[in-house]
Kinemage of the C-alpha trace (Angstrom):
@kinemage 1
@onewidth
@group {chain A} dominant
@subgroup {mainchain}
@vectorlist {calphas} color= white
{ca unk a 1} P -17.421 77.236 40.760
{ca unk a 2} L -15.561 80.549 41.440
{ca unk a 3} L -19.129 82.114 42.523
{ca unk a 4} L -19.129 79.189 44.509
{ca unk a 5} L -15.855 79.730 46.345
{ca unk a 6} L -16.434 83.502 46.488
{ca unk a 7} L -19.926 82.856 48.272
{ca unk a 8} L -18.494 80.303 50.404
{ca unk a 9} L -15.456 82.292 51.346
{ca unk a 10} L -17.810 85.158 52.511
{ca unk a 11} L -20.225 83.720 54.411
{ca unk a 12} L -18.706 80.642 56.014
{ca unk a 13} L -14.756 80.991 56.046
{ca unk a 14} L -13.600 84.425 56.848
{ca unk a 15} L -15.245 84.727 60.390
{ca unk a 16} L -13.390 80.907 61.746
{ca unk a 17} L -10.467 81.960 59.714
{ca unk a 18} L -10.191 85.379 61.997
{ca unk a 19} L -11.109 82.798 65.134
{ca unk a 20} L -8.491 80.268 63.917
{ca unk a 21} L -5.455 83.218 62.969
{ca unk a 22} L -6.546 84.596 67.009
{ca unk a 23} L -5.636 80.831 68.376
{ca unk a 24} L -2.644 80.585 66.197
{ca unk a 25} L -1.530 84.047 68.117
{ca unk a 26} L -1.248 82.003 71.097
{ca unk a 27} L 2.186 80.215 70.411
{ca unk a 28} L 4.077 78.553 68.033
{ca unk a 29} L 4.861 79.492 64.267
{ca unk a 30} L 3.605 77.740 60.865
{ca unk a 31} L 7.141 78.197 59.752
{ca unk a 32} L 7.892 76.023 62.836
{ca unk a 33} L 8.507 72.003 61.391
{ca unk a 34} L 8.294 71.209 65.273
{ca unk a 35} L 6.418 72.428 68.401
{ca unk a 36} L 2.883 73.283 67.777
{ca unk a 37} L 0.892 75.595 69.499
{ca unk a 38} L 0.520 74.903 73.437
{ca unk a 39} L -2.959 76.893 74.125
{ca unk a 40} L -6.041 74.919 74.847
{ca unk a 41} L -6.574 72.494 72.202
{ca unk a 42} L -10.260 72.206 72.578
{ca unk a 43} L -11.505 75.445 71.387
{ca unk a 44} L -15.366 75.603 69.999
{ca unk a 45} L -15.752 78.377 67.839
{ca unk a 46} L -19.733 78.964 67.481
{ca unk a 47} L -21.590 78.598 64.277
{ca unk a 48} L -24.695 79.059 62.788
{ca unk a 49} L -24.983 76.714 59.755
{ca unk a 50} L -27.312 77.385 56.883
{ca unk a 51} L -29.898 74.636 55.647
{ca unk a 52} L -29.028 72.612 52.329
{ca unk a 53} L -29.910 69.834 50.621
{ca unk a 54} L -30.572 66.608 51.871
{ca unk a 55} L -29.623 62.740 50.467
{ca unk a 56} L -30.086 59.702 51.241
{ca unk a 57} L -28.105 59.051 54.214
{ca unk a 58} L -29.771 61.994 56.071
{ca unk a 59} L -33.139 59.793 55.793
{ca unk a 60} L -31.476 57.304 57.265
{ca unk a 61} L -31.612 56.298 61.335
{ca unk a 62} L -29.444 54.335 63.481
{ca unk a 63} L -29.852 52.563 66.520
{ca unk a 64} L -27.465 53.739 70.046
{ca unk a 65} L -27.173 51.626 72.939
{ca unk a 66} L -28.624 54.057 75.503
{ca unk a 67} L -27.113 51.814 78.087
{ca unk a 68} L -23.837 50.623 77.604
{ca unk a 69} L -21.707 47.214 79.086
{ca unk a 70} L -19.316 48.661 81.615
{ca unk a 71} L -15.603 49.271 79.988
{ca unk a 72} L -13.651 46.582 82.222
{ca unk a 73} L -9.906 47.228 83.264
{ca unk a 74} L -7.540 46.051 81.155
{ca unk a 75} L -5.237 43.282 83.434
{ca unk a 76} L -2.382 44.708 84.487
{ca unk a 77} L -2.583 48.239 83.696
{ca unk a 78} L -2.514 51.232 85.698
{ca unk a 79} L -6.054 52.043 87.467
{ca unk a 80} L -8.259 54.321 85.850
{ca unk a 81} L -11.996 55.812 85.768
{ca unk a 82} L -13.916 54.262 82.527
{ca unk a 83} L -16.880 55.909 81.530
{ca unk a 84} L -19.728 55.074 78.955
{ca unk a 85} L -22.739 56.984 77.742
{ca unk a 86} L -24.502 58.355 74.874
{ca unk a 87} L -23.752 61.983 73.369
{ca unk a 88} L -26.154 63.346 70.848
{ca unk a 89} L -26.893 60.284 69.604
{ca unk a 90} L -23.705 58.642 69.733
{ca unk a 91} L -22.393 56.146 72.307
{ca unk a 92} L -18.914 56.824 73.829
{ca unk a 93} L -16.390 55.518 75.695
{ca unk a 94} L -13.759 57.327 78.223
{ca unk a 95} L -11.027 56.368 79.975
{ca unk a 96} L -8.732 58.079 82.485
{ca unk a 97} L -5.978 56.858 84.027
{ca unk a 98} L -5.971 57.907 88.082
{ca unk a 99} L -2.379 59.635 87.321
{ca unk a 100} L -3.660 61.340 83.953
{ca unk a 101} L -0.831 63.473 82.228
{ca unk a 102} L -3.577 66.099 81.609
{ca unk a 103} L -3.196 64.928 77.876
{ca unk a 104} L -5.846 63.285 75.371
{ca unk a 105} L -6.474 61.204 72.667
{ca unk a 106} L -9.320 61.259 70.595
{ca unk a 107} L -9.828 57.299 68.593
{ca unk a 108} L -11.945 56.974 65.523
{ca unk a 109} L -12.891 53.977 64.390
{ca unk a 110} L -12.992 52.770 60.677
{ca unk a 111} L -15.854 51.821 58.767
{ca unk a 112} L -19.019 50.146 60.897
{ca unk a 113} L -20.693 48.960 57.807
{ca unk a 114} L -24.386 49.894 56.983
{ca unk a 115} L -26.150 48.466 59.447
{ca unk a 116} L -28.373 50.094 61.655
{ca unk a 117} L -26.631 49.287 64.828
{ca unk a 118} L -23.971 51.979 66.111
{ca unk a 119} L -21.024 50.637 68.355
{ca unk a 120} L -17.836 51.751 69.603
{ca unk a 121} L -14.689 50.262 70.587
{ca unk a 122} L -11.199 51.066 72.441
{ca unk a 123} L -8.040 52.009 70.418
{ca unk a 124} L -5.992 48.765 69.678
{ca unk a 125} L -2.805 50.717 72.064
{ca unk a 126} L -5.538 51.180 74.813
{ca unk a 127} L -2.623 49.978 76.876
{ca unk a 128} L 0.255 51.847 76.208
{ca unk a 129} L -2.228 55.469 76.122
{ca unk a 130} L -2.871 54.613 79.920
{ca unk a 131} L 0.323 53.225 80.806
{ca unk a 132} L 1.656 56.353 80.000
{ca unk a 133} L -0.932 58.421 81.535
{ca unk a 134} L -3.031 60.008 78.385
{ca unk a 135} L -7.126 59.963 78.575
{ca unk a 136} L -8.893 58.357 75.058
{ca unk a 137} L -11.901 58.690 74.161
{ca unk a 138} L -13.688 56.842 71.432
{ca unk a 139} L -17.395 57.219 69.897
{ca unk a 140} L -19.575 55.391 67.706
{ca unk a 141} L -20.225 58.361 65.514
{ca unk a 142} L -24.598 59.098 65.151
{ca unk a 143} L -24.203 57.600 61.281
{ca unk a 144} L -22.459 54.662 59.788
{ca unk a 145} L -21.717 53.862 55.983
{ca unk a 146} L -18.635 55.930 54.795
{ca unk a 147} L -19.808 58.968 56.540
{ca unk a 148} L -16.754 60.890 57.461
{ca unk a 149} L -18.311 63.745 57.830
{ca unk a 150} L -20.248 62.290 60.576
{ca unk a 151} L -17.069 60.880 62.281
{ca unk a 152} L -15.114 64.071 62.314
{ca unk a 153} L -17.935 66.322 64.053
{ca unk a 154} L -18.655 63.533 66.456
{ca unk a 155} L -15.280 62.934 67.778
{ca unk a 156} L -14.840 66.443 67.840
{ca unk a 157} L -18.013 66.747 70.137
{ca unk a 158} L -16.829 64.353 72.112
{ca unk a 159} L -13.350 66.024 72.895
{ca unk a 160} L -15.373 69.045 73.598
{ca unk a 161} L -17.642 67.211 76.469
{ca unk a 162} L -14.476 65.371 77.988
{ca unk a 163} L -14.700 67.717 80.793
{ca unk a 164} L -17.887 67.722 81.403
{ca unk a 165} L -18.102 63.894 80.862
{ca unk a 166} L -16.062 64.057 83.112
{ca unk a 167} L -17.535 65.774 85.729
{ca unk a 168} L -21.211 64.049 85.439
{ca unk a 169} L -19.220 60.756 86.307
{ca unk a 170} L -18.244 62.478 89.820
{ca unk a 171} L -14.443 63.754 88.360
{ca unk a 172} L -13.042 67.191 88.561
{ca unk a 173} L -10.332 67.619 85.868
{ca unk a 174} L -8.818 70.640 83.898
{ca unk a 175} L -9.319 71.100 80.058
{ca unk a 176} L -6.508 68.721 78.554
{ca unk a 177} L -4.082 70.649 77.790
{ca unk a 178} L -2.735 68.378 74.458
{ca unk a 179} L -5.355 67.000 72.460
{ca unk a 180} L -4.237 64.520 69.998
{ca unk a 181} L -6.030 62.308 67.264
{ca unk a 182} L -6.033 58.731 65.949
{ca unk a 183} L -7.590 56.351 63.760
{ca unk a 184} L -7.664 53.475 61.707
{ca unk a 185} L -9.334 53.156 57.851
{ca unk a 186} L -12.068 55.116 57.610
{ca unk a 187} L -11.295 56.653 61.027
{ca unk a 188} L -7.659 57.528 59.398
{ca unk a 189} L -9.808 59.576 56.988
{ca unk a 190} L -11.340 61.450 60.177
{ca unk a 191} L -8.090 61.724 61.786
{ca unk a 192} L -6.579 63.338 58.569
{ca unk a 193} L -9.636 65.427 57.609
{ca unk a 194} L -9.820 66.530 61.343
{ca unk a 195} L -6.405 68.871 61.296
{ca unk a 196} L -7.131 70.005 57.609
{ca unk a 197} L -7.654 73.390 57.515
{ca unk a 198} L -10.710 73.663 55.346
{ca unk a 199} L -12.236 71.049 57.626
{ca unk a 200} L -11.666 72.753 61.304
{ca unk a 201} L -13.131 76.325 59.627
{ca unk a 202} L -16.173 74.408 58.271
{ca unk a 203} L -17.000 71.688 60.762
{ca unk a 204} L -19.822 72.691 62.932
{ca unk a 205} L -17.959 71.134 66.242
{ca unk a 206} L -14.527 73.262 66.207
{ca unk a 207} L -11.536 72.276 67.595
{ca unk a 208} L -7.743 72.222 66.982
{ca unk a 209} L -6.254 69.153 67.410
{ca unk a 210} L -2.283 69.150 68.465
{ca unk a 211} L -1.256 66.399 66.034
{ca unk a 212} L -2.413 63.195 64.153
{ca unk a 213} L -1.798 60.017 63.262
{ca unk a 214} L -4.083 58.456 60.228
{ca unk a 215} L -3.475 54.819 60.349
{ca unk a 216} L -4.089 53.011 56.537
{ca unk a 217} L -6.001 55.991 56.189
{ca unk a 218} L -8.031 57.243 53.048
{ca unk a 219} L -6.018 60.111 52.726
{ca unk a 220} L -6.718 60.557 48.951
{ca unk a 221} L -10.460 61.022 50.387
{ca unk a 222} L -12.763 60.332 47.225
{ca unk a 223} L -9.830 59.304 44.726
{ca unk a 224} L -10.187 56.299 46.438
{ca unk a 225} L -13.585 55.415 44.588
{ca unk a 226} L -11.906 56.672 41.656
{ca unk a 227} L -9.226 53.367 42.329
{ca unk a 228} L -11.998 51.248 42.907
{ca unk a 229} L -13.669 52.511 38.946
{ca unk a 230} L -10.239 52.432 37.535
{ca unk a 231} L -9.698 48.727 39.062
{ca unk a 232} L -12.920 47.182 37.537
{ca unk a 233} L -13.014 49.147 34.084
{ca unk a 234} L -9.612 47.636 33.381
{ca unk a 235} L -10.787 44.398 34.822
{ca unk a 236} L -13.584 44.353 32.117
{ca unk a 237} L -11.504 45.492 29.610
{ca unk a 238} L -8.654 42.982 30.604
{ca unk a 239} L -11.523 40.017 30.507
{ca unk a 240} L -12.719 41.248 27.097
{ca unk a 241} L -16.010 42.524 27.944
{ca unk a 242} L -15.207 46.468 28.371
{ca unk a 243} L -17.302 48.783 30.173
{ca unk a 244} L -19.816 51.126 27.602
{ca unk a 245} L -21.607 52.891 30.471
{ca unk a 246} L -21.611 54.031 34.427
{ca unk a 247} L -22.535 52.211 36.383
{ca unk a 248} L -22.370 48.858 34.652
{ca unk a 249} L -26.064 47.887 35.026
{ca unk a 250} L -25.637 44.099 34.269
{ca unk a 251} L -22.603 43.839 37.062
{ca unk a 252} L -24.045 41.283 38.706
{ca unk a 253} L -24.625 38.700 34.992
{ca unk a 254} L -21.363 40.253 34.076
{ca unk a 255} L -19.205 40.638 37.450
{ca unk a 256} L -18.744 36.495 37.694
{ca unk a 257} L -18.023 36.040 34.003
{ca unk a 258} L -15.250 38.592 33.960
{ca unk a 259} L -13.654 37.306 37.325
{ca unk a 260} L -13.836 33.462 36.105
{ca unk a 261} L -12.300 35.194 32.581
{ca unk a 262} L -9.170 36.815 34.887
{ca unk a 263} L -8.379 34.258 37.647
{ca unk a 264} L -8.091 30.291 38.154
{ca unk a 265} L -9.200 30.712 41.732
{ca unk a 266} L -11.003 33.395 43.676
{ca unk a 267} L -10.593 34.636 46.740
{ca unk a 268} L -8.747 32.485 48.959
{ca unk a 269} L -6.095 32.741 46.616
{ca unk a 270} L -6.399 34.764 43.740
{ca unk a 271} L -4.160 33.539 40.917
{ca unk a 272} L -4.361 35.393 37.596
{ca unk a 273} L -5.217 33.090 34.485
{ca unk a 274} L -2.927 34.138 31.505
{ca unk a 275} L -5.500 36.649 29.948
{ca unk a 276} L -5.263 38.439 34.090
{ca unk a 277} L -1.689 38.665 33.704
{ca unk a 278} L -1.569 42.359 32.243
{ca unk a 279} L -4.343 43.214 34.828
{ca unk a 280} L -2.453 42.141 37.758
{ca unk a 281} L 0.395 44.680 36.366
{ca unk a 282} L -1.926 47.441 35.964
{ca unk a 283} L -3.669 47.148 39.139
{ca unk a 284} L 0.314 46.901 40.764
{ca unk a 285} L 0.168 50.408 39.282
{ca unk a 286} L -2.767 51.911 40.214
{ca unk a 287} L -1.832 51.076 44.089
{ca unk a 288} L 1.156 52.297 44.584
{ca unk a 289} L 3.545 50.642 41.972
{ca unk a 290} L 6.298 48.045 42.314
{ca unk a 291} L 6.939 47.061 46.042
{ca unk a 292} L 7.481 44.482 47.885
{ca unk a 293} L 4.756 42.247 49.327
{ca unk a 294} L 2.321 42.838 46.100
{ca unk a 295} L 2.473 39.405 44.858
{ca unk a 296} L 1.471 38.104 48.113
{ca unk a 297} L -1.092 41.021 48.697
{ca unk a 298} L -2.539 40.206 44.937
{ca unk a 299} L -3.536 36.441 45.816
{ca unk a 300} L -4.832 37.117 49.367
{ca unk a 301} L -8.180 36.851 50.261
{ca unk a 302} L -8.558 40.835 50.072
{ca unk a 303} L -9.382 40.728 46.950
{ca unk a 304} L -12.778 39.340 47.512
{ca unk a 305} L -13.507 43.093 49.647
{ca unk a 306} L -12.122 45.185 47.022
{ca unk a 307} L -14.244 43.137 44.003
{ca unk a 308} L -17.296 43.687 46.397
{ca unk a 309} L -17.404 47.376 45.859
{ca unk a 310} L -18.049 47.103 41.984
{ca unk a 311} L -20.646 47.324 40.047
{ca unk a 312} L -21.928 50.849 42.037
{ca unk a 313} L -22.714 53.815 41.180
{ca unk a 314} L -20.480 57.214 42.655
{ca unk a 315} L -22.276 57.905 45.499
{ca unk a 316} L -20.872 56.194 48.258
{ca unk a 317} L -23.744 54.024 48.798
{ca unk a 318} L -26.222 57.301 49.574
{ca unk a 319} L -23.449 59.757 51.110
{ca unk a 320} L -23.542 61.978 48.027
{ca unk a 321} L -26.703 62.832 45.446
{ca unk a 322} L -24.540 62.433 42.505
{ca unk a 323} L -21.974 59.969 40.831
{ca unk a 324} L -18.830 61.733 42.124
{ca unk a 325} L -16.482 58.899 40.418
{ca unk a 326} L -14.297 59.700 38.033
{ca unk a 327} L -11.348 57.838 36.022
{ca unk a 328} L -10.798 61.174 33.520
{ca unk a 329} L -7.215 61.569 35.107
{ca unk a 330} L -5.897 57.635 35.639
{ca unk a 331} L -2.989 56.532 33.715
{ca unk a 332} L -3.294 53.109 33.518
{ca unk a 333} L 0.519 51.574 32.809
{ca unk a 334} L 0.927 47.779 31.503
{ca unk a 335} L 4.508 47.347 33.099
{ca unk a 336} L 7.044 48.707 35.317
{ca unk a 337} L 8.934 51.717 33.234
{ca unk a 338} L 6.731 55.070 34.343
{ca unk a 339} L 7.442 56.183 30.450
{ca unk a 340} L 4.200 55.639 28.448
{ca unk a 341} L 4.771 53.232 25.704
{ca unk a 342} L 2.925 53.542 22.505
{ca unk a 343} L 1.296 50.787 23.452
{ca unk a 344} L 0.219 52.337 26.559
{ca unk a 345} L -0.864 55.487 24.935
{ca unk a 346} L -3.626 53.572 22.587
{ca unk a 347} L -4.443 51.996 26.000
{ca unk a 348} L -5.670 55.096 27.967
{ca unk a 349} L -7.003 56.757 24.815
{ca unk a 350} L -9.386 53.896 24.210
{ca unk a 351} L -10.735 52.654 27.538
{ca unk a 352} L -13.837 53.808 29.059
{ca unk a 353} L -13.280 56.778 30.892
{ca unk a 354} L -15.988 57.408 34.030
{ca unk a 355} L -16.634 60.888 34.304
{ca unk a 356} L -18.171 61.620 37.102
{ca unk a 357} L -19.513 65.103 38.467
{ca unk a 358} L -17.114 67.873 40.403
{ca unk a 359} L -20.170 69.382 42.095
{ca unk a 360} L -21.121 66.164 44.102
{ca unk a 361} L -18.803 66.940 46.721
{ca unk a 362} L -18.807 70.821 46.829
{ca unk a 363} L -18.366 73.073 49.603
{ca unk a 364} L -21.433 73.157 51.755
{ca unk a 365} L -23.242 75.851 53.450
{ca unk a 366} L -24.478 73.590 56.817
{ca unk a 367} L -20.967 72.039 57.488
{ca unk a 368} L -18.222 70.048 56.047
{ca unk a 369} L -18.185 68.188 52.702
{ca unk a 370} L -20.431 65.237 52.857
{ca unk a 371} L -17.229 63.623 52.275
{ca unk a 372} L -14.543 65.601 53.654
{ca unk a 373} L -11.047 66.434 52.243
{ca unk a 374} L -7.737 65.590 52.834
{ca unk a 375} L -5.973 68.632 51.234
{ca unk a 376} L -2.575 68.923 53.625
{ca unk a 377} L -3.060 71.721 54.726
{ca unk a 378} L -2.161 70.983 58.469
{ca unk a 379} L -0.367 73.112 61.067
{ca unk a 380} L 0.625 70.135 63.543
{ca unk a 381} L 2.786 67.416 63.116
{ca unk a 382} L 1.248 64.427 61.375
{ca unk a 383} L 2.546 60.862 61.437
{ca unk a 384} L 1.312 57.858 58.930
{ca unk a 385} L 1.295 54.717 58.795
{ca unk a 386} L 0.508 52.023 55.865
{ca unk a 387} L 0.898 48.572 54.742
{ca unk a 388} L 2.523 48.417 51.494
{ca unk a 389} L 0.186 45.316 50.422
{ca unk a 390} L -3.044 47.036 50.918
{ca unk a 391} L -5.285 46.659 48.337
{ca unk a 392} L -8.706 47.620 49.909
{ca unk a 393} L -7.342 51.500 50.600
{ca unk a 394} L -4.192 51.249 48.832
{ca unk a 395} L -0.455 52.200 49.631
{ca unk a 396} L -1.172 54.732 46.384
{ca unk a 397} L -3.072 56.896 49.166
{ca unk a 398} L 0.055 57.636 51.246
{ca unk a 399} L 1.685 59.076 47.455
{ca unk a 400} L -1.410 61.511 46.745
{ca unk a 401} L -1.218 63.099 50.672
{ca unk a 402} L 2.782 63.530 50.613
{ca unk a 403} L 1.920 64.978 46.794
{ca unk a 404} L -0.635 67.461 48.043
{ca unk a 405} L 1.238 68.259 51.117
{ca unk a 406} L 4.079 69.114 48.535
{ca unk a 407} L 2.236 71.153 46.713
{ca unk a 408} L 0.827 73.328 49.804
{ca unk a 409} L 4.258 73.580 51.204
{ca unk a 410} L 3.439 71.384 54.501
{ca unk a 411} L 5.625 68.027 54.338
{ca unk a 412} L 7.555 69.969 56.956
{ca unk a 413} L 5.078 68.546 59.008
{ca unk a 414} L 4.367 65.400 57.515
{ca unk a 415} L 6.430 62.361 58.406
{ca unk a 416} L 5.228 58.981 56.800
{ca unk a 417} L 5.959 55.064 57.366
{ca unk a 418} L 5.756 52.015 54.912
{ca unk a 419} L 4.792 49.029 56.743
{ca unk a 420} L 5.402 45.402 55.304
{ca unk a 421} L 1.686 43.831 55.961
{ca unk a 422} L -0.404 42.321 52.829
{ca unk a 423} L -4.120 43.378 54.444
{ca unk a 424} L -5.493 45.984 55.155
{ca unk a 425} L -4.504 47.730 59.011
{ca unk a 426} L -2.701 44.538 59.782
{ca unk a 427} L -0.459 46.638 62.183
{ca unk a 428} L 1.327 45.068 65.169
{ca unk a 429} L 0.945 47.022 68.779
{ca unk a 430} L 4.405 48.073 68.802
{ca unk a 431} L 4.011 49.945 65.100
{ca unk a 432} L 1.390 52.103 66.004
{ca unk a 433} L 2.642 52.606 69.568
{ca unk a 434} L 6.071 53.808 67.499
{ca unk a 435} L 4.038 56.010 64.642
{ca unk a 436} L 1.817 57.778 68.140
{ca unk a 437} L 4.874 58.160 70.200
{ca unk a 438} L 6.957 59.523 67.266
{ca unk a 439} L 4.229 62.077 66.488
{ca unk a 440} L 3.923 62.952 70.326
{ca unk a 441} L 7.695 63.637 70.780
{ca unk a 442} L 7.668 65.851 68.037
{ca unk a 443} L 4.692 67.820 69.074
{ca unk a 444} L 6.108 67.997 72.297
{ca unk a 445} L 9.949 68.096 72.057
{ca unk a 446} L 10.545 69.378 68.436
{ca unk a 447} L 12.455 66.137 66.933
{ca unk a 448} L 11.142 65.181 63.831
{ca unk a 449} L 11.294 61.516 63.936
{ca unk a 450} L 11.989 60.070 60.415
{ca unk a 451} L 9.894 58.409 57.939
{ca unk a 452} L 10.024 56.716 54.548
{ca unk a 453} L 9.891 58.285 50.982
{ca unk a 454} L 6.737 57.328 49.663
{ca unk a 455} L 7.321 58.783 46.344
{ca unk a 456} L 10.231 57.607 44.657
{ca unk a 457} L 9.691 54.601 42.689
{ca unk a 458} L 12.885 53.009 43.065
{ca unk a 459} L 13.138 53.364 46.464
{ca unk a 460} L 9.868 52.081 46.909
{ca unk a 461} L 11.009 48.950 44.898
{ca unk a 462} L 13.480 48.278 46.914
{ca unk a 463} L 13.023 44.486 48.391
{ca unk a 464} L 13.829 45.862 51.941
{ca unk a 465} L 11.392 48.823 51.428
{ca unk a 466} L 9.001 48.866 54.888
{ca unk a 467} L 11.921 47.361 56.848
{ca unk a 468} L 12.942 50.627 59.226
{ca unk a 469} L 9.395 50.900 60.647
{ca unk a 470} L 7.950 47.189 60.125
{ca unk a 471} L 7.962 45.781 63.815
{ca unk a 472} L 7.193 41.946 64.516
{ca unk a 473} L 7.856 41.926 67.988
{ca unk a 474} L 4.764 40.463 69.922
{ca unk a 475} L 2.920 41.739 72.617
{ca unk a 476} L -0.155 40.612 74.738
{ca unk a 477} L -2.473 42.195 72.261
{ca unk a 478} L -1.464 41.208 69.246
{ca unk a 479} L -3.766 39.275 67.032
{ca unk a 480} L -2.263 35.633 66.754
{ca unk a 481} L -3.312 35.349 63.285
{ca unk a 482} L -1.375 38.702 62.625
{ca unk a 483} L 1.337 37.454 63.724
{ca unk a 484} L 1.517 33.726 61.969
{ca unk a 485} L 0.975 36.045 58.810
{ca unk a 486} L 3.730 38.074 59.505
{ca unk a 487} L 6.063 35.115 59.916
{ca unk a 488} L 4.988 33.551 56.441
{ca unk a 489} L 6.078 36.795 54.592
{ca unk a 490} L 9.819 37.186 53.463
{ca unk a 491} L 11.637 38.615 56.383
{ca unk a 492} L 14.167 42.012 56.625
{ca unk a 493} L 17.080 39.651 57.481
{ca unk a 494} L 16.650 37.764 54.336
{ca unk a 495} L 19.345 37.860 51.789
């Protein structure tokens, strides 16, 4: 691995590094919590990437719509020019309001599934972007499965061809002179991965975002498929049939007999039987710990998405060529107290332990990662946002970022925010408009906006953790189901 890093360091890093200390040159200071650099933040830095190996997913093809519905104009929002098309294989949308701020805002979307059909859609505060005056832009990606990698240089190649977009649809505008990033999920993933250092040096589409804000991102990038083996191991354990081998062959004969072994109904509501009493406590831990909302998050129909992605091997469905998943390093607890109990100790030592291989995600010599990192190291300000009863891509994910931005020394520029939702991105308009406007004043301005302590387990406890940032307050695109959910859930003003 060393060889590995010393190669890779060589011949791909040090010449974007150079590139990447020249932009930093241009303003603003890493030692600076506020203001980030004001230079041009679409920058391509050229690069000649080396063949490698190939997997599955690069044998795969995907359908583009070469001709795309027109965008229509949201009612009762400022004018703007809307533009669709195809870029290298990737449909796009852009919109720009008539009084554009000279500022934009790159949208990734979250997972599209594995079908062969690409598609893109608009950024769920579409309104308040134009309203204020930013451009967004939005693309498909060329690839769908889990395929960050994919998502990150295709955003970034569209940010780079805004101009010229731009200027095919009959518009003359200036390089934007803030370029910011979004996303939801999967796209949350992109949006994190995209201001990562290791990421802009080895993407093949270089550019430097001004600031980010991952939204229920996957910002524990593959130790979320580690969650997913550590979930159904202990399931099968908990249900009395224990794992012996990876991946479970007979999941399919054996999936069904464990879940009818842990719960008395499945999925609409998933109550635990007696014998899925200890699991529902472990799994509490391997999310995030004791919060509120769990109980409700445990029985909701989510369930059913996060029991769909057992029985599989580590590669992310064809992204990687070997089992990457790993459960070597889980603690699995059986209550609330953080101290291991004796009890707890014979516990880890004798469940099956996945091991998974380090290499399947190595550096690579043609571009990023097949499945890209989330390391912290950022330069710009990044804001977060998460619901705390997210099971599918848990609140735990929030707790490994703000743990590896501690470690690099960068949660000066990390600001994060509990939400109290029980799905997954069950967000109301007026929480991400808060989370994108807090990250945009602090880029801009300097004021750090404040945030919630993600790693403290009492404070996380705390029946009104989630209650600074959690917003009900409706607006014309809210989902109405969203917000009859919301109601049902105990309230902030509740004794």
């Amino acid at each position: 691995m060393k060889k590995q890093l010393r190669t890779f360091v060589s011949r791909r890093l040090i010449p974007p590094l150079l590139a990447t200390l020249a932009l930093s040159a241009c303003g603003g200071s890493d030692d600076d919590p506020g203001v980030a650099p004001t230079q041009t933040a679409v920058t391509p830095i050229p690069f000649t990437p080396e063949a490698e190996s190939t997997r599955a997913q690069d044998a795969r093809t995907f359908a583009v719509a070469q001709t795309l519905p027109t965008l229509a104009a949201m009612a009762g929002a400022p004018a703007t020019d809307r533009w669709t098309g195809v870029l290298n294989n990737a449909s796009y949308m852009v919109e720009v309001p008539k009084n554009w701020n000279g500022m934009l805002v790159m949208y990734a979307h979250g997972y599209a599934g594995e079908g062969a059909n690409l598609s893109v859609s608009p950024p769920a505060i579409r309104r308040h972007l134009i309203s204020q005056g930013y451009a967004w832009a939005a693309s498909s990606y060329t690839k769908n499965y889990y395929d960050v990698r994919a998502g990150v240089e295709d955003t970034n190649a569209l940010a780079i061809n805004f101009v010229d977009i731009a200027r095919q649809n009959g518009r003359t505008l200036a390089a934007p002179f803030k370029t910011y990033i979004i996303g939801v999920s999967m796209g949350g993933h992109i949006s994190a991965a995209a201001v990562d250092e290791e990421n802009i040096a080895t993407a093949n589409n270089r550019i430097r975002y001004n600031g980010a804000v991952p939204m229920c991102g996957v910002l524990g990038d593959t130790e979320l498929f580690d969650y997913f083996a550590a979930y159904q191991t202990a399931a099968m354990r908990e249900a009395g049939m224990p794992a012996t081998s990876w991946p479970v062959a007979d999941w399919a004969t054996i999936g069904p007999q464990v879940q009818a072994k842990l719960f008395t109904s499945f999925p609409t509501v998933a109550a635990p039987t007696v014998e899925g009493q200890r699991l529902k406590q472990i799994v509490q831990n391997l999310t995030g710990g004791p919060r509120p909302l769990f109980d409700y998050a445990y029985a909701s129909p989510l369930q059913a998405t996060v029991w769909g992605t057992f029985g599989r091997d580590g590669k992310v469905n064809g992204i990687l060529n070997q089992d990457l998943v790993s459960t070597r390093d889980i603690v699995y607890q059986l209550d609330a107290d953080p101290a291991l109990s004796a009890e707890e100790q014979a516990y880890n030592a004798s469940i099956y332990r996945v091991q998974g291989t380090p290499e399947a995600n190595r550096l690579r010599r043609d571009g990023l990662r097949w499945i890209p990192k989330t390391n912290a190291q950022i330069k710009v300000p990044v804001v977060t946002i998460h619901t705390l009863g997210d099971m599918y891509v848990p609140f735990k994910m929030e707790q490994i970022y703000k743990r590896r931005a501690d470690t690099n020394g960068t949660s000066n520029l990390l600001v994060q925010r509990a939400i109290r939702g029980i799905s997954h991105c069950d967000f109301t308009i007026a929480e991400q408009v808060s989370a994108f406007e807090a990250m945009t004043k602090w880029e801009q301005q300097g004021v750090k906006p404040a945030g919630d302590d993600v790693l403290t387990p009492s404070v996380v406890a705390d029946p009104k953790y989630g209650c600074q940032f959690t917003d009900n307050t409706p607006s014309t695109d809210d989902s109405a189901n969203l917000l009859r959910v919301r109601a049902s859930l105990p309230q902030c003003s509740a004794p």
